[in-house]
C-alpha positions as CSV (number, residue, x, y, z in Angstrom):
1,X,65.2,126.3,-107.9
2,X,62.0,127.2,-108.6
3,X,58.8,128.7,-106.3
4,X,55.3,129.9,-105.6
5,X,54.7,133.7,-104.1
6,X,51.2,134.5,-102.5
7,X,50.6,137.8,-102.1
8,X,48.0,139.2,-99.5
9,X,47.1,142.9,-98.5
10,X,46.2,143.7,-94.7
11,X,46.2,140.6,-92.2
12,X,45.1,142.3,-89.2
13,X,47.2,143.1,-86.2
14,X,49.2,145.7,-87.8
15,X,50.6,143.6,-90.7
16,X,50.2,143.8,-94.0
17,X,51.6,143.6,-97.2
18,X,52.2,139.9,-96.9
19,X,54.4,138.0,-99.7
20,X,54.4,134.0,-98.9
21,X,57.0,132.6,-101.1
22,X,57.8,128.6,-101.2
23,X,61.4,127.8,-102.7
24,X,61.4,124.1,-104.4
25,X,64.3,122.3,-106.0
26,X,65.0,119.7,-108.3
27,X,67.1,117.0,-108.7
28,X,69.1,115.6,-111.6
29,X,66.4,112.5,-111.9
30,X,63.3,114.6,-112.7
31,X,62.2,114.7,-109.1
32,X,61.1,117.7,-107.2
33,X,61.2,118.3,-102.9
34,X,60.3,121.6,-101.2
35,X,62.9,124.0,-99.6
36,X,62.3,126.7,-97.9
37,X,59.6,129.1,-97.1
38,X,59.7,132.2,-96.1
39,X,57.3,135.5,-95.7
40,X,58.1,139.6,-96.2
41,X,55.6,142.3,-94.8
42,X,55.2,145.2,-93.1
43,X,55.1,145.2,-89.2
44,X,52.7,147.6,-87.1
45,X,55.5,150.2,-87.1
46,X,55.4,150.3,-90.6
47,X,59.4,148.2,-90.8
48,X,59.5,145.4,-94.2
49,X,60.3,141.9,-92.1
50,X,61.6,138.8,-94.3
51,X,61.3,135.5,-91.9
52,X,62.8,132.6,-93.3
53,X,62.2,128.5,-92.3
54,X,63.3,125.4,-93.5
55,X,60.0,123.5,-95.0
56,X,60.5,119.8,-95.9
57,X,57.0,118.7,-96.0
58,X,56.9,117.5,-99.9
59,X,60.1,115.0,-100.0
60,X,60.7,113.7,-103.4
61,X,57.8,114.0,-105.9
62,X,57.6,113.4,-109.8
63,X,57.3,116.4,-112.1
64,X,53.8,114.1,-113.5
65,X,52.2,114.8,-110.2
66,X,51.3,117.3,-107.2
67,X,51.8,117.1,-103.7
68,X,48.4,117.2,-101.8
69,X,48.0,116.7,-98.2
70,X,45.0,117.0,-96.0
71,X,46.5,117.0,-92.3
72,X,47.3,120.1,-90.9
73,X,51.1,121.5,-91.4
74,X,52.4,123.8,-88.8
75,X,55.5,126.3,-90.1
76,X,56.6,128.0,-86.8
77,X,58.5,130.9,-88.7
78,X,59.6,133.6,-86.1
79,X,58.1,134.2,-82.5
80,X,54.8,135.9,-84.1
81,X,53.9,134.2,-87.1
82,X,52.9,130.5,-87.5
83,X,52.0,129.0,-90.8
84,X,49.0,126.5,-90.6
85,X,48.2,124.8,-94.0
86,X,45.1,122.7,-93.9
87,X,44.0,120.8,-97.1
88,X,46.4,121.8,-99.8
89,X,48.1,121.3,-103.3
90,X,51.1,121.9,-104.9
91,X,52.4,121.6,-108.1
92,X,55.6,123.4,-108.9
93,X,56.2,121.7,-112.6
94,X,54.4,120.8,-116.2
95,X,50.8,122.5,-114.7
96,X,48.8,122.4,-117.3
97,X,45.7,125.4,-118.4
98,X,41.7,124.1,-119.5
99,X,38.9,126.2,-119.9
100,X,36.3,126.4,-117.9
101,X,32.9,128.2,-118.8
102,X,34.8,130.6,-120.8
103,X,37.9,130.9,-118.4
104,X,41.3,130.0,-118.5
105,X,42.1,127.8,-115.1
106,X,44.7,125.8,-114.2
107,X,44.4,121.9,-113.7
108,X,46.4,119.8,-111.2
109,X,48.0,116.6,-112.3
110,X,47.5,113.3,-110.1
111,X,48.4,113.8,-106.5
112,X,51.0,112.2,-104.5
113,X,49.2,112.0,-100.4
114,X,51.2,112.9,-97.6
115,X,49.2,110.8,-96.1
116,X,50.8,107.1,-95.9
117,X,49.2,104.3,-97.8
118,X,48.9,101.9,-94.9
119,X,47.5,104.1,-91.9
120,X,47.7,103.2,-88.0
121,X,44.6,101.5,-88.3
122,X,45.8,99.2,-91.7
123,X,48.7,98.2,-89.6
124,X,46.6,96.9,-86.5
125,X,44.6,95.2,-88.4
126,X,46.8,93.4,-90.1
127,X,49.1,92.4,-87.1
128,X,46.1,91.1,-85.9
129,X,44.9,89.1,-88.5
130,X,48.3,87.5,-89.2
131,X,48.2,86.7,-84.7
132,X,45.0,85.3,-85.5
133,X,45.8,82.9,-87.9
134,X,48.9,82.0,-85.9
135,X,46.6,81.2,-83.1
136,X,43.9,79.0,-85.6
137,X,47.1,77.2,-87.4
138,X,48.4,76.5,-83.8
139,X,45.5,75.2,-82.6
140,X,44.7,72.9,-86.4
141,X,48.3,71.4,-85.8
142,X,46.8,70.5,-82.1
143,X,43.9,68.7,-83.3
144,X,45.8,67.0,-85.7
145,X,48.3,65.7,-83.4
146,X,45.9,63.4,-81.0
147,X,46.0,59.8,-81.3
148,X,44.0,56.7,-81.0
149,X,44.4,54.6,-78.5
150,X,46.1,51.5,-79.4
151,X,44.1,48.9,-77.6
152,X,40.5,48.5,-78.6
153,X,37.9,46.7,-76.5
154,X,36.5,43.7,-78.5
155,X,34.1,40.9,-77.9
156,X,36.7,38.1,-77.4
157,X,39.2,40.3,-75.5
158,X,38.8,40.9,-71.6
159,X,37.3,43.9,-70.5
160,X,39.2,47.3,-70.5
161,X,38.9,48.5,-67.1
162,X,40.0,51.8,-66.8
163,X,40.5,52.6,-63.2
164,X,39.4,55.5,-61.3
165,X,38.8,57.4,-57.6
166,X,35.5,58.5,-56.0
C-alpha cells in the first residue's frame, strides 16, 4: 500500500493544520487502484479530527502511467468537509525527476483519462450513422426490387390500353 500526504496550514473557518493523505494499492499483476482517503486537522476548538472515506476514482492503472482526470470528483468525507478535485494527476509509482532551469522537478508518465474514449456524443453519432445506412440500404434494396413490365407495346401488336376513371 502505498500513498500521497498534502499538507496545508490554516483553511479558514477554524481549521487548520490540514494532512490530506490518499492510500493506493497494488496488485500482484503490476497494476495500481486508489483506496482510501482520508484528512487529519485541527477543529475550531483546537480538537485533532481524522475523517476517513472510501475513494475509488482511479480503478486499475499500470505502474507506466498516471491517472489524470479533468471532471470534477466530489469526496463527501464527514458532514463538514467535502473534497472537490478538479483537473488532476496522479502517479503513485516509477515517477521519474528532470531538471528544469536549474531545478529538480518531477515528470509524469503518460496519462490514463477518466474520461471514457467514446463520449455521449461518439455514441449518438454513431447509432445514427449506422440507422442511416440501414435506412439508405433499405431503400437501395427497394429500387432494386421493381420490375419491368412484361408486355411491351409494339408496332404489330394491338394497342395497350390501360384503363382508367375521370
Amino acid at each position: 500500500s502505498s500513498g500521497i500526504n498534502a499538507e496545508y496550514g490554516d483553511l479558514g473557518s477554524g481549521y487548520s493544520n490540514a494532512t490530506l493523505s490518499f492510500s493506493f494499492s497494488q496488485t500482484a499483476t503490476g497494476y495500481w487502484q486508489s483506496e482510501k482517503i482520508s484528512i487529519a486537522y485541527t477543529n475550531s476548538s483546537g480538537d485533532s479530527v481524522t475523517e476517513e472515506k472510501s475513494f475509488h476514482e482511479v480503478n486499475i492503472i499500470s505502474k507506466q502511467f498516471s491517472f489524470a482526470c479533468s471532471l470534477i470528483t466530489q469526496a463527501k468525507i464527514s458532514d463538514e468537509l467535502e473534497l472537490m478535485l478538479n483537473y488532476y494527476q496522479i502517479q503513485v509509482y516509477g515517477v521519474d525527476s528532470a531538471e528544469y532551469n536549474g531545478t529538480e522537478i518531477l515528470v509524469f508518465d503518460e496519462a490514463a483519462q477518466c474520461v471514457a474514449i467514446l463520449s455521449e456524443g461518439t455514441w449518438m453519432g454513431i447509432i445514427t450513422t449506422l440507422l442511416l445506412i440501414v435506412i439508405l440500404v433499405f431503400s437501395i434494396m427497394m429500387l432494386l426490387s421493381t420490375s419491368t413490365p412484361d408486355r411491351f407495346e409494339t408496332a404489330k401488336s394491338k394497342c395497350l390500353i390501360i384503363p382508367h376513371e375521370h
